[in-house]
Structure formats: C-alpha cells, structure tokens
C-alpha positions in Angstrom: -17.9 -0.1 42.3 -20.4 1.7 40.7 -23.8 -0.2 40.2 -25.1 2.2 37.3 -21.7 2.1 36.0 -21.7 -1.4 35.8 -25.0 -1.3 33.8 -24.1 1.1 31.6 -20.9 -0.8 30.7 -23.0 -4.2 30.4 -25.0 -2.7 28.2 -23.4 -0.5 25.9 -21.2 -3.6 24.9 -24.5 -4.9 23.5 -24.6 -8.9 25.2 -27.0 -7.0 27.8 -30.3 -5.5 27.7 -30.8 -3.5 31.1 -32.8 -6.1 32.8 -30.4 -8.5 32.3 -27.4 -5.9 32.9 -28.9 -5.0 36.9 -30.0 -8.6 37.5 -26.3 -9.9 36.9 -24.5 -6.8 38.8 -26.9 -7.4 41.6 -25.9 -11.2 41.6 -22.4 -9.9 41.8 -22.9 -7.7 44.9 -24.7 -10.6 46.9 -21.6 -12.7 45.7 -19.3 -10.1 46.8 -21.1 -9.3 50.5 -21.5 -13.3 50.9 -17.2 -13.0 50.4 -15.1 -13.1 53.4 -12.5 -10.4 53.0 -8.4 -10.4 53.8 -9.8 -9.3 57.7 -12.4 -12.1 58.0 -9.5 -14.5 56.8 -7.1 -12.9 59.4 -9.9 -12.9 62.3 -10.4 -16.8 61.7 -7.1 -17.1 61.4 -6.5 -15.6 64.8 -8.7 -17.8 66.2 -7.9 -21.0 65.1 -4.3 -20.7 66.7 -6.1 -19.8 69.6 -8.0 -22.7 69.5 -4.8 -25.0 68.3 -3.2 -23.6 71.4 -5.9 -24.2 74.1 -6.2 -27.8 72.5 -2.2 -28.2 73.1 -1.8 -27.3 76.5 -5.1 -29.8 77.5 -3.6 -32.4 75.3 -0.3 -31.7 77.7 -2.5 -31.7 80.9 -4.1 -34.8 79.8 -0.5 -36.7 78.9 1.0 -36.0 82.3 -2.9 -37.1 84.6 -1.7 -40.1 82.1 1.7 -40.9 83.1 0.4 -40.1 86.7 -2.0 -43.0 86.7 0.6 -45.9 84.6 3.1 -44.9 87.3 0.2 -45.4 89.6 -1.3 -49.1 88.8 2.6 -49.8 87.7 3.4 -49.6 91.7 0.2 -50.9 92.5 0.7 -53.7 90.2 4.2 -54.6 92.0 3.5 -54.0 95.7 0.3 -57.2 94.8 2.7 -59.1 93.0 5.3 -59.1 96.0 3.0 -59.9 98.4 1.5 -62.4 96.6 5.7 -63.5 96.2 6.1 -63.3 99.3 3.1 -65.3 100.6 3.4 -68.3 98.3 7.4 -68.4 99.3 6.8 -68.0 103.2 
C-alpha cells in the first residue's frame, strides 16, 4: 500500500486533515509490521508439533523407567514379605 495514497484518500474524503491523515496511516503500518503473517503462523506452527512431539516420546521414556521401577519394588516387596513368611513359620 501506498502511504501518500492513503493520505490523499483520507483526506480528500474530508474526516482528515493531513496531519491527522499520516499520523493514522503511520499507526496502521506499525500495526501491520507488529502482525504476524500466514508464514509466521506456519513457522510457529511447525514448531510447536515439534515440540508436542519431543514432549511425547519423553513422556513415553518416562512411563516405561516407571513401570521399570513398580515392577521393581513389586518383586522387592514380595521376596521381604516371603522371607519374613517364611521366618515367622519356620
């Protein structure tokens, strides 16, 4: 767009005077730099499945060092609870 353009079509539809006309269009172009385009959007995009994806596979690491350690203490728990069977019994 235009800049002098947009002026002139600000003001010659009379709500503008020139000052006013430039201050707004500039105010529009820092609004419109400041606004993430369709690539932006696509780039975070990108990365936040990257992200969700990393997050998954930890989330799976983590859930099978977790079934590691209940099977763990779970054999633990029975091999003290039989000797402690066994000792009371004999």
């Amino acid at each position: 767009m235009n800049v002098l353009s947009a002026v002139n079509i600000l003001t010659s539809q009379g709500q503008f005077d020139r000052q006013q006309a430039e201050a707004t269009v500039k105010a529009m172009i820092e609004l419109l730099d400041k606004t993430a385009s369709s690539d932006d959007l696509a780039l975070q995009k990108a990365e936040t499945r990257a992200v969700i994806a990393e997050v998954r596979v930890s989330a799976a690491e983590l859930k099978s060092e977790l079934i590691r350690w209940v099977v763990s203490v779970g054999i633990l728990q029975f091999t003290l609870i039989s000797a402690l069977i066994l000792k009371l019994v004999g």
